[in-house]
C-alpha positions as a Markdown table, in Angstrom:
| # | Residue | x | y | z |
|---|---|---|---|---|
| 1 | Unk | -0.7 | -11.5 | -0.5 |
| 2 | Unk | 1.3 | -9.8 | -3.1 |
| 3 | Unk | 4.4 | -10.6 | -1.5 |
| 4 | Unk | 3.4 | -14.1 | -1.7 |
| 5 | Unk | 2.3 | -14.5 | -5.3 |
| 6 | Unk | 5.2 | -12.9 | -6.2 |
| 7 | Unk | 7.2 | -15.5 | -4.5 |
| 8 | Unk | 5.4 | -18.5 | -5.9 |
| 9 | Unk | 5.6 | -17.7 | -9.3 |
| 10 | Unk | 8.8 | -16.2 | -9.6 |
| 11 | Unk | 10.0 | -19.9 | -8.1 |
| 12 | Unk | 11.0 | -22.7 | -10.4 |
| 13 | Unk | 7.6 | -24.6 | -11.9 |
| 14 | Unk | 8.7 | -27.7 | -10.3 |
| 15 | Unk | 9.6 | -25.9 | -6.8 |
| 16 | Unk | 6.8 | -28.0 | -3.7 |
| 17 | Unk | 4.7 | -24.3 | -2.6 |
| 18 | Unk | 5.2 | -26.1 | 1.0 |
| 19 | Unk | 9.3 | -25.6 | 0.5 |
| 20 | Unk | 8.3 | -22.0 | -0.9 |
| 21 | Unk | 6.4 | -21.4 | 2.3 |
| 22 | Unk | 8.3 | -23.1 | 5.1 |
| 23 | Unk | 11.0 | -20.2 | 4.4 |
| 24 | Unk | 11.5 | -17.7 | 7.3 |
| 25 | Unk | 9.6 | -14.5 | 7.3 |
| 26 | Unk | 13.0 | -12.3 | 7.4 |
| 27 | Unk | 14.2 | -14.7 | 4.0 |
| 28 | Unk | 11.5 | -13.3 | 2.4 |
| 29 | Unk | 12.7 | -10.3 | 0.0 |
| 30 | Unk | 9.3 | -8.5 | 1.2 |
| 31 | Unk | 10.7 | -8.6 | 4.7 |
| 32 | Unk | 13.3 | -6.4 | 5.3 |
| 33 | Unk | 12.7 | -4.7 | 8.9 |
| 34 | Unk | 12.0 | -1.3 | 6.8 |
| 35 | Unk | 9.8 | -2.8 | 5.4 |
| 36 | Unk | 7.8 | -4.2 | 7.9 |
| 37 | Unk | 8.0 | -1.3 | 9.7 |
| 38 | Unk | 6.3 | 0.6 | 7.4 |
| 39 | Unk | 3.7 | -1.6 | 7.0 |
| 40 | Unk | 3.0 | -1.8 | 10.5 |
| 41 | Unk | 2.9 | 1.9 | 10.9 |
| 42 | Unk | 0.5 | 1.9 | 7.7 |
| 43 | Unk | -1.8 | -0.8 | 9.1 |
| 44 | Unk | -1.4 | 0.9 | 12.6 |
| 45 | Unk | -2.6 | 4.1 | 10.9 |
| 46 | Unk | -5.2 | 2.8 | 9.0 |
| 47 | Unk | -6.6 | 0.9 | 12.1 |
| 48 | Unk | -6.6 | 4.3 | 14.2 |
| 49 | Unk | -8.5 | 5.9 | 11.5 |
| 50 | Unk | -10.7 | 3.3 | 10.2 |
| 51 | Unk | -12.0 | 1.7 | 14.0 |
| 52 | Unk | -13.4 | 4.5 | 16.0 |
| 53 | Unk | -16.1 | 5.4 | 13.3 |
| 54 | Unk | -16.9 | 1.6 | 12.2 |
| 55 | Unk | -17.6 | 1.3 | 16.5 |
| 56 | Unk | -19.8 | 4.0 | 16.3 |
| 57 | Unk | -22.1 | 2.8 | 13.7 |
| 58 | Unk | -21.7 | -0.3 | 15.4 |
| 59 | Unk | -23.0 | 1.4 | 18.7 |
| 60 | Unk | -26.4 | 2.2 | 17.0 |
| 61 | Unk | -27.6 | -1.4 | 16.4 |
| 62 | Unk | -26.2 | -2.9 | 20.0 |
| 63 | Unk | -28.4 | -1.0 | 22.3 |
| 64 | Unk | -27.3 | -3.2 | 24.9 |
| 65 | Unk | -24.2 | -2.1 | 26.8 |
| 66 | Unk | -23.5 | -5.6 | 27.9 |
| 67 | Unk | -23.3 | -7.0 | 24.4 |
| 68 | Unk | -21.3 | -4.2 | 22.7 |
| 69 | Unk | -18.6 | -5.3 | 25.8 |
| 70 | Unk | -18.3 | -8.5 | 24.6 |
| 71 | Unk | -18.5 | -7.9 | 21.1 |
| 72 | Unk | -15.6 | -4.7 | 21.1 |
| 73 | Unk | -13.4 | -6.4 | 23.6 |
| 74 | Unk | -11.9 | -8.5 | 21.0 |
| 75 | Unk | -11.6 | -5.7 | 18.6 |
| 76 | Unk | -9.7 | -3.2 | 21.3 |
């Protein structure tokens, strides 16, 4: 979101936002492949972290073992 902010106002007033946002992702100065390695291994690590105890409290309220399948299956 940043990233993108950035690039819209750092762009010339009269610049069309589509123009802005029809350049390739690896165009973008955000998107060096260090870059976006590291935030995949953040998001990666945040997800690992973050999921198994958000599925747990989620566990409580879906008794039903049926449900919490189709529910989960999207999120694994």
């Amino acid at each position: 979101v940043t990233a993108v902010k950035v690039a819209l106002s750092s762009g010339n007033q009269n610049q069309n936002v589509d123009s802005l946002m029809a350049k390739p992702l690896k165009d973008q100065a955000f998107a060096t492949p260090d870059k976006v390695a590291e935030l995949v291994h953040k998001v990666n690590a945040a997800i690992q972290q973050e999921l198994p105890p958000v599925m747990a409290k989620m566990k409580l309220y879906l008794q039903n073992p049926s449900t919490r399948t189709i529910l989960f299956k999207p999120v694994k």
